[in-house]
C-alpha positions as CSV (number, residue, x, y, z in Angstrom):
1,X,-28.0,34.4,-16.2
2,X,-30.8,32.2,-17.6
3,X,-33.8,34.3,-19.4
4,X,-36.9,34.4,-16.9
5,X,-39.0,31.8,-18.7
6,X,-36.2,29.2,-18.8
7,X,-35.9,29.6,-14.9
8,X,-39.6,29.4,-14.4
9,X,-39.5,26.2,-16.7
10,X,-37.1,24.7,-14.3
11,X,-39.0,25.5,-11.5
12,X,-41.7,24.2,-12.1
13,X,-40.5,21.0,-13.5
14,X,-38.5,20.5,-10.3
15,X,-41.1,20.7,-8.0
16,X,-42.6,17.9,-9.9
17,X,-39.8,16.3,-9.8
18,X,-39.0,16.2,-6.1
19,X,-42.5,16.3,-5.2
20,X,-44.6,14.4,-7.0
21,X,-47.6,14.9,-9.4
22,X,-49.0,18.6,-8.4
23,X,-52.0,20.7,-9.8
24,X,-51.4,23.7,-11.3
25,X,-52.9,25.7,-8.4
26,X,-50.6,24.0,-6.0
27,X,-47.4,24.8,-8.0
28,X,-48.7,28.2,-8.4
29,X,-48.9,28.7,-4.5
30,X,-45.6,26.7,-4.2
31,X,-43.2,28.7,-6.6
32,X,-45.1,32.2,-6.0
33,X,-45.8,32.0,-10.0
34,X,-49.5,33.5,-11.0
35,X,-51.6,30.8,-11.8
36,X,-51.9,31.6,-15.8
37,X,-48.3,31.3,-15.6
38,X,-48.2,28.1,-14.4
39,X,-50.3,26.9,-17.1
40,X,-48.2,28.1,-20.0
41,X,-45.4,26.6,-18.6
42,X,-47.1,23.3,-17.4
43,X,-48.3,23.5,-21.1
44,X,-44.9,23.7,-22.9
45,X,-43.1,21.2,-20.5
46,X,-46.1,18.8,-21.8
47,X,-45.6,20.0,-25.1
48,X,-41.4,19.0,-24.4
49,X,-42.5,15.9,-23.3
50,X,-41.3,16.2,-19.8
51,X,-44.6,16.2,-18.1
52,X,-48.1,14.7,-18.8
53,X,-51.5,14.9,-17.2
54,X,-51.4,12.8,-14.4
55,X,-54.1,10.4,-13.5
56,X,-53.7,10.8,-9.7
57,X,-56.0,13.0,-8.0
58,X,-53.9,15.8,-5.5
59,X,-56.8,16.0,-3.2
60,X,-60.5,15.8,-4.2
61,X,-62.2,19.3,-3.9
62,X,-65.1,19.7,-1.8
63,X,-67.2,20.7,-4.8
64,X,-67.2,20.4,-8.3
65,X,-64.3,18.2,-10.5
66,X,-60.9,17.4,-9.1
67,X,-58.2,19.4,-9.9
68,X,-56.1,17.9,-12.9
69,X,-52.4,17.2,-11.7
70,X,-49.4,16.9,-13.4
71,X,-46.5,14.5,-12.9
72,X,-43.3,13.7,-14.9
73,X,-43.5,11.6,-18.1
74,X,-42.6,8.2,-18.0
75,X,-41.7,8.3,-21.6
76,X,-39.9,11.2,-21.0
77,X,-35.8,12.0,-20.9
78,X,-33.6,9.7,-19.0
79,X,-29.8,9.6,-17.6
80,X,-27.4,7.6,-17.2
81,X,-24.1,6.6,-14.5
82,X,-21.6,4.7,-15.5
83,X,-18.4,3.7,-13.2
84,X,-15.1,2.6,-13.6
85,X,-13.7,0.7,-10.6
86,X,-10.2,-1.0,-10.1
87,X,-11.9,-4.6,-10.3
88,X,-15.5,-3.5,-11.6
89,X,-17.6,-2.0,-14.1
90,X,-21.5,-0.6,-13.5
91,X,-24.0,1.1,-15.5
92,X,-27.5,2.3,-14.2
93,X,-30.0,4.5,-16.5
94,X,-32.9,6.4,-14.7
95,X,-36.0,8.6,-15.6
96,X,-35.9,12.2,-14.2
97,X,-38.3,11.2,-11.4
98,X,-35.2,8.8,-10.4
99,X,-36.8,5.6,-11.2
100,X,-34.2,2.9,-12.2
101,X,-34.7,1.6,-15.6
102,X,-32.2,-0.8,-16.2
103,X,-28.7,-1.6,-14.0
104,X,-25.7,-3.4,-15.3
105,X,-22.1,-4.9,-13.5
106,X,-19.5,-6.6,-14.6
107,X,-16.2,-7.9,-12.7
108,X,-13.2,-6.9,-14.4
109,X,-9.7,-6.6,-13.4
110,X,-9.1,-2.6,-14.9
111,X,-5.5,-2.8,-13.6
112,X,-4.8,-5.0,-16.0
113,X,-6.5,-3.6,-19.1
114,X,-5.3,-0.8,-21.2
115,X,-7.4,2.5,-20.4
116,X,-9.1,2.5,-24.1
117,X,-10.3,-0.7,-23.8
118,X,-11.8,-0.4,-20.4
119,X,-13.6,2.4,-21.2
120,X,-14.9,0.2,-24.9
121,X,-16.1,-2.4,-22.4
122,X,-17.6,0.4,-20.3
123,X,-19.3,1.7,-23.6
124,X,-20.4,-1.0,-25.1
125,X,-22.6,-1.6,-21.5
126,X,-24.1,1.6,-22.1
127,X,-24.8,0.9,-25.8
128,X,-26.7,-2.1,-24.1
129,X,-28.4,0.0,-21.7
130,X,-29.7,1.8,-24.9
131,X,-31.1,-1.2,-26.7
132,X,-33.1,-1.6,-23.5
133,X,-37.0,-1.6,-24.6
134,X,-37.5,1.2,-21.6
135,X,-35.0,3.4,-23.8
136,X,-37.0,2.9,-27.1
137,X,-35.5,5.2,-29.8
138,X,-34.8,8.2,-27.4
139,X,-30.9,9.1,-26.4
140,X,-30.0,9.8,-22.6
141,X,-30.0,13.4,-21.8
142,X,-26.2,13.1,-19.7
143,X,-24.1,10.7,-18.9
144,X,-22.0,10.9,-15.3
145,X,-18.7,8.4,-15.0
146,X,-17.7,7.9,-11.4
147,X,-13.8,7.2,-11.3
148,X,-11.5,6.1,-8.8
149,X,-8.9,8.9,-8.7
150,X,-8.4,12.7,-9.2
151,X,-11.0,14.4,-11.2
152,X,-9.7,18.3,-13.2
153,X,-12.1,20.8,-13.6
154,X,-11.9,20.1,-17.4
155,X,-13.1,16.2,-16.3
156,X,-9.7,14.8,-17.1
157,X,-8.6,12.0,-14.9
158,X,-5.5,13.7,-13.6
159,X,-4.1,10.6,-11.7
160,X,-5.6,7.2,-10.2
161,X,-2.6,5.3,-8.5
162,X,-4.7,1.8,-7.9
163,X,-5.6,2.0,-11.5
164,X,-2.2,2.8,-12.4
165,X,-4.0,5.3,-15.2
166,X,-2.1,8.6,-15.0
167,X,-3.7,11.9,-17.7
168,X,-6.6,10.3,-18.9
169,X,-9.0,11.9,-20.8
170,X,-11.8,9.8,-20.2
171,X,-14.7,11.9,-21.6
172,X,-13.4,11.7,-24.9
173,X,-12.3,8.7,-24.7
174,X,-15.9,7.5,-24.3
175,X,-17.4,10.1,-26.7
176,X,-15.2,8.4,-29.3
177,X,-16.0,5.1,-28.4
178,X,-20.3,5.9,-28.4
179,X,-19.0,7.7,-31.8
180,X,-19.9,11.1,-30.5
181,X,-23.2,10.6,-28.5
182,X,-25.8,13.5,-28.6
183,X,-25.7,14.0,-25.2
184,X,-22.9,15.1,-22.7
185,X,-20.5,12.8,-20.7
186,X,-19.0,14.2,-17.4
187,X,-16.1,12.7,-15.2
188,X,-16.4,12.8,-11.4
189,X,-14.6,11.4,-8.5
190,X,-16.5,8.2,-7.3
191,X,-16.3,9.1,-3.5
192,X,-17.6,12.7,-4.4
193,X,-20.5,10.4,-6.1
194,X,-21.0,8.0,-3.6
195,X,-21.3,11.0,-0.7
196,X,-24.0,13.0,-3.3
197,X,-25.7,9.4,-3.8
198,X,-26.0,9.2,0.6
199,X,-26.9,12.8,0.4
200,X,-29.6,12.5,-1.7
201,X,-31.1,9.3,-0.7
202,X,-28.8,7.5,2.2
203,X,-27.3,8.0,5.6
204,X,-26.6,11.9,4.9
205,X,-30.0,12.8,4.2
206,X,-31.2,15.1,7.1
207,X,-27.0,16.4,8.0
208,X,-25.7,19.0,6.8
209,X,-21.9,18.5,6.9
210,X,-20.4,15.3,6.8
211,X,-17.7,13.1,5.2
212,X,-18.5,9.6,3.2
213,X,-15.5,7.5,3.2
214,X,-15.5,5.3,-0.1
215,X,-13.7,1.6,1.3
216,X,-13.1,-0.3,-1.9
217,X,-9.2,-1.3,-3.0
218,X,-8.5,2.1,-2.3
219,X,-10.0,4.6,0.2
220,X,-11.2,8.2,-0.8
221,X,-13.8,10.7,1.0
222,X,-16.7,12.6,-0.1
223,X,-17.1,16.2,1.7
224,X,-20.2,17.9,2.0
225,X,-20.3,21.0,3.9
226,X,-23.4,22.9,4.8
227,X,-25.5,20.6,2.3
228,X,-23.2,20.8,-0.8
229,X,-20.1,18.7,-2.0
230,X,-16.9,19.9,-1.6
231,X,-14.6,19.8,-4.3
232,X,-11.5,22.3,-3.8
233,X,-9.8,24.6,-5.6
234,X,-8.8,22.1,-8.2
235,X,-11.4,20.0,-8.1
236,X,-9.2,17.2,-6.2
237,X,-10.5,17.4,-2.3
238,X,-11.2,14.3,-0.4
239,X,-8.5,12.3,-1.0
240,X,-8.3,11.1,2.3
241,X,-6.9,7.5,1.7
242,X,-3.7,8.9,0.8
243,X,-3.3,11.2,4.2
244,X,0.1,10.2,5.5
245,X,-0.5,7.5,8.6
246,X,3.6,6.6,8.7
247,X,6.0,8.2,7.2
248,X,8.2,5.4,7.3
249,X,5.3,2.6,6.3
250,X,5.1,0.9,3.0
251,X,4.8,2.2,-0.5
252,X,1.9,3.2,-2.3
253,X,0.8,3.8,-5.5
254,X,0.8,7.5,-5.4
255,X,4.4,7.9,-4.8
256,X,4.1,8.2,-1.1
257,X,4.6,5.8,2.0
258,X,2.6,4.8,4.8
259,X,-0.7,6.2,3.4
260,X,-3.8,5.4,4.8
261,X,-5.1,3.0,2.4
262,X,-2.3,0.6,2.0
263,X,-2.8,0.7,6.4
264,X,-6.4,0.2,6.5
265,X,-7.8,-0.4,2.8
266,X,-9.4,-3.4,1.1
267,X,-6.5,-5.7,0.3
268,X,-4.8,-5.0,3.9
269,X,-7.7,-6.0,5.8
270,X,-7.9,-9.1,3.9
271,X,-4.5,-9.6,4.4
272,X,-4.6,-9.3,8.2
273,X,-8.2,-11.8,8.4
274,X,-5.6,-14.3,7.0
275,X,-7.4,-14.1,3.6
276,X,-5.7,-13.6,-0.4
277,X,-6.0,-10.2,-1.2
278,X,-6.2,-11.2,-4.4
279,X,-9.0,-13.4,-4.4
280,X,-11.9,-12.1,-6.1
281,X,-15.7,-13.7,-6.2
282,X,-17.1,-14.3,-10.1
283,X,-20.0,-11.8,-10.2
284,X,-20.0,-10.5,-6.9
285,X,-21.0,-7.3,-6.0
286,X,-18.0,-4.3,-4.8
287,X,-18.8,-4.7,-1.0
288,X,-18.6,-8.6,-0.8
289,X,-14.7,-8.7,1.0
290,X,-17.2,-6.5,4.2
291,X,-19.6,-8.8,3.8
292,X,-17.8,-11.8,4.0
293,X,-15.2,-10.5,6.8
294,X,-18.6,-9.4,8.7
295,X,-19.8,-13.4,8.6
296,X,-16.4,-14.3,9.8
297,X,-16.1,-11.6,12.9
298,X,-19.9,-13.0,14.2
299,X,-18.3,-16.4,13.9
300,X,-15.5,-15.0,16.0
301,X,-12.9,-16.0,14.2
302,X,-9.9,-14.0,16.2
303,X,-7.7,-13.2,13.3
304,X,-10.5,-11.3,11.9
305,X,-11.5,-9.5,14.7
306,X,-7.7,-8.3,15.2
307,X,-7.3,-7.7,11.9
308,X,-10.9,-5.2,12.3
309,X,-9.7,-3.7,15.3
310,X,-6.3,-2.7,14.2
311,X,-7.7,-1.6,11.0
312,X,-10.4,0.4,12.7
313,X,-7.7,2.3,15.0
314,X,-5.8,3.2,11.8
315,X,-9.3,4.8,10.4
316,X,-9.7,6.4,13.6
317,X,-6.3,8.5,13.5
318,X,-7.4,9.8,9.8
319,X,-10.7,10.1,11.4
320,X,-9.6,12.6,14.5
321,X,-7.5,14.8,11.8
322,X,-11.3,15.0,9.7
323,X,-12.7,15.8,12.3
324,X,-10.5,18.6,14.1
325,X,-10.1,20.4,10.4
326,X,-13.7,19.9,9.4
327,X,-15.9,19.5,12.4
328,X,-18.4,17.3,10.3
329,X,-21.6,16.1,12.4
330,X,-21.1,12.4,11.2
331,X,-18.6,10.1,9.1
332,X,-20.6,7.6,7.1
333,X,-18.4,4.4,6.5
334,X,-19.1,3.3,2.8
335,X,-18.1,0.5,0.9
336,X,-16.9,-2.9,2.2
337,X,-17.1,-0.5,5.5
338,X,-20.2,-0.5,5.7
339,X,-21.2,-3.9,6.9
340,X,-18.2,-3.7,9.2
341,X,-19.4,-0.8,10.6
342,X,-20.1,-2.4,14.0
343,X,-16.6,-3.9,14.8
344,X,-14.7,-0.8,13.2
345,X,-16.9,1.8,15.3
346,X,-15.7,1.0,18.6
347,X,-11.9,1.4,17.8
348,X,-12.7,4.4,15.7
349,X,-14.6,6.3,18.6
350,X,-11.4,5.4,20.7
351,X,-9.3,7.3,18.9
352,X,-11.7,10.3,18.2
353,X,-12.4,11.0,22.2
354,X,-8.2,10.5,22.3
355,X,-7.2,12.7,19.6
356,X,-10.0,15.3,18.7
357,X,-9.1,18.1,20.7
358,X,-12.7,18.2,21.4
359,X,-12.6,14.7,22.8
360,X,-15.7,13.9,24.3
361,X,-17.1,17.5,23.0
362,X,-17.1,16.4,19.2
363,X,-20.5,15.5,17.9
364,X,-19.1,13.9,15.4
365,X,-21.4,10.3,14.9
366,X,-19.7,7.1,12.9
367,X,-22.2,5.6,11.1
368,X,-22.8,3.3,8.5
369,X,-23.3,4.3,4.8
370,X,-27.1,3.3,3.9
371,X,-25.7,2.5,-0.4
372,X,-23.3,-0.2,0.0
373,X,-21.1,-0.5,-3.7
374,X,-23.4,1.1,-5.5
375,X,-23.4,4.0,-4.0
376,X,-20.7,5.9,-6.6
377,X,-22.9,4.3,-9.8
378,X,-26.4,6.0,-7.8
379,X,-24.6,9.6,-7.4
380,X,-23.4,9.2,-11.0
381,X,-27.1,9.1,-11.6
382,X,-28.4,11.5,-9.2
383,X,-25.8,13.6,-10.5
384,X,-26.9,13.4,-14.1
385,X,-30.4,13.7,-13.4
386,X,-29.7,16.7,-11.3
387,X,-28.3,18.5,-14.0
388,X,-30.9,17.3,-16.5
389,X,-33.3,18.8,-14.4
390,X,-31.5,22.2,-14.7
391,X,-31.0,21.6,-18.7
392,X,-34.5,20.2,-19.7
393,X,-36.1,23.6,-19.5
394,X,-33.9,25.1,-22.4
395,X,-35.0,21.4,-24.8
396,X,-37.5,23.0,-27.7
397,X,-40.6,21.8,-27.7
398,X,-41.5,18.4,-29.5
């Protein structure tokens, strides 16, 4: 349990945090703390560095001086997310208040590259995140890596079948390649991510329980139940790409046949639009096959609009199995999904009033994802600064 002042710290810089620049009266009356407490603490979380006397009045009184608000330092602590995609690399750095300072991407084709040297490439963009002017000569306070594959409770990659990248330890990996950064790197699954990035500030904001279905080469799901993410006993829920679709179907990566995401994931789709799978765009962003398969179905092209509507039937069977274990008020379609959202609802809906035992009854809502690609790099971030937020109190003073 964390000693009372260190939980009060928190509190208070929280508030400011989520809220915005507050007077000490006003954080008194929000956290129940007496108002001479609030001082001392607003006074040693200046003293930290973590919050500064804010120009910007709360409300003008009615007589005498305005009171003095606080907001979070600008100079202050920062984060950073990093991600590790099959055919990408990202790397954002944000202040606590969740301003983005500096965002980085780079195409790469990580199947093909040894696991030490992706993660080199993937440090050496962070080392440039650092020689940033915003970063100056301060060090992030925590790093988050978003990964495509199953995530331990000791942050080991346990397995990542579209990586090919079996028990690797990619927090020390990176730790050795930053030689031994003073702050703390964590590993987590980059659908988990991408359904705390929507939580926070995309299509989940406002629900409660739902599921965010990742669509990139391969396909994985975010749960969050009753506003928090759902990770399992071991850390390794949501791998709903590899839910068995047909038995007898074709082989995939994991070991397994006929899973969902060699039916209905990124390179099949392509396939069935009559496009290379393997064709990639220099520089472009992780959702660009949606994109580009969404030009083509308002064109009306007819092999893409098959190819979306057989691929959206396919998402609707795993969707009706979500939905009769889970009952989740929506499922957010992230990813190259997303902009495809529109073609792929229609066939999914079919086969959720069909195959939900609830059929019409289910309130379950398909929606698009609000992130796009970026969505696993944002919860690495929102991730990072969330648990910043909970650490900063304990920092000494400056």
């Amino acid at each position: 349990m964390k000693p009372v002042r260190e939980h009060n710290l928190g509190l208070v810089l929280r508030r400011v945090a989520e809220q915005g620049p507050r007077s000490r009266a006003t954080l008194a009356l929000e956290t129940g703390l007496n108002k001479s407490t609030v001082s001392s603490l607003v006074a040693d979380l200046i003293d930290a560095g973590l919050l500064r006397d804010s120009p910007v009045e709360e409300r003008p009184a009615r007589v005498g001086r305005p009171p003095q608000s606080v907001e979070l330092d600008p100079d202050g602590p920062f984060v950073l997310g990093l991600e590790i995609n099959v055919d990408y690399l990202a790397v954002w750095a944000t202040d606590l208040a969740g301003e983005v300072r500096h965002r980085s991407f780079v195409t790469n084709d990580n199947r093909a590259t040894s696991p030490p040297d992706v993660i080199a490439l993937l440090a050496r963009m962070a080392e440039e995140a650092l020689e940033q002017p915003f970063a100056g000569s301060r060090h992030p306070m925590l790093a988050t890596v978003a990964v495509p594959g199953l995530v331990d409770r000791a942050g080991e990659l346990a397995v990542a079948p579209n990586l090919g990248w079996v028990g690797v330890p990619v927090a020390r990996l990176l730790n050795e390649a930053l030689e031994d950064p003073p702050y703390a790197v964590r590993v987590e699954n980059e659908a988990n991510l991408g359904a705390v990035a929507e939580l926070v500030e995309g299509a989940g904001r406002g629900l409660s329980d739902f599921v965010y279905i990742s669509g990139e080469i391969g396909i994985g799901a975010g749960v969050v139940l009753r506003g928090e993410l759902f990770r399992g006993a071991s850390g390794f829920a949501g791998e709903f790409g590899h839910l068995t679709i047909d038995p007898f179907g074709p082989p995939c990566g994991c070991g397994g046949r006929g899973c969902l995401e060699r039916l209905a994931g990124q390179d099949t789709l392509l396939r069935l639009a009559g496009w290379d799978a393997r064709m990639r765009c220099e520089g472009a962003r992780p959702e660009w096959p949606g994109a580009m398969l969404a030009d083509s179905a308002r064109a009306g092209h007819a092999r893409t609009l098959e190819a979306l509507s057989q691929v959206g039937h396919t998402l609707g069977i795993g969707i009706a199995s979500l939905a009769n274990l889970l009952d989740p008020e929506a499922v957010l379609l992230g990813g190259y999904l997303a902009p495809l959202s529109q073609w792929l609802r229609v066939p999914i809906e079919g086969e959720l009033e069909t195959r939900a035992l609830a059929g019409r009854g289910m309130r379950c809502r398909v929606l698009p994802a609000r992130l796009g690609g970026e969505a696993a790099v944002r919860g690495a971030v929102a991730l990072s600064r969330q648990a910043a937020l909970e650490e900063a109190a304990a920092l000494p003073t400056a």
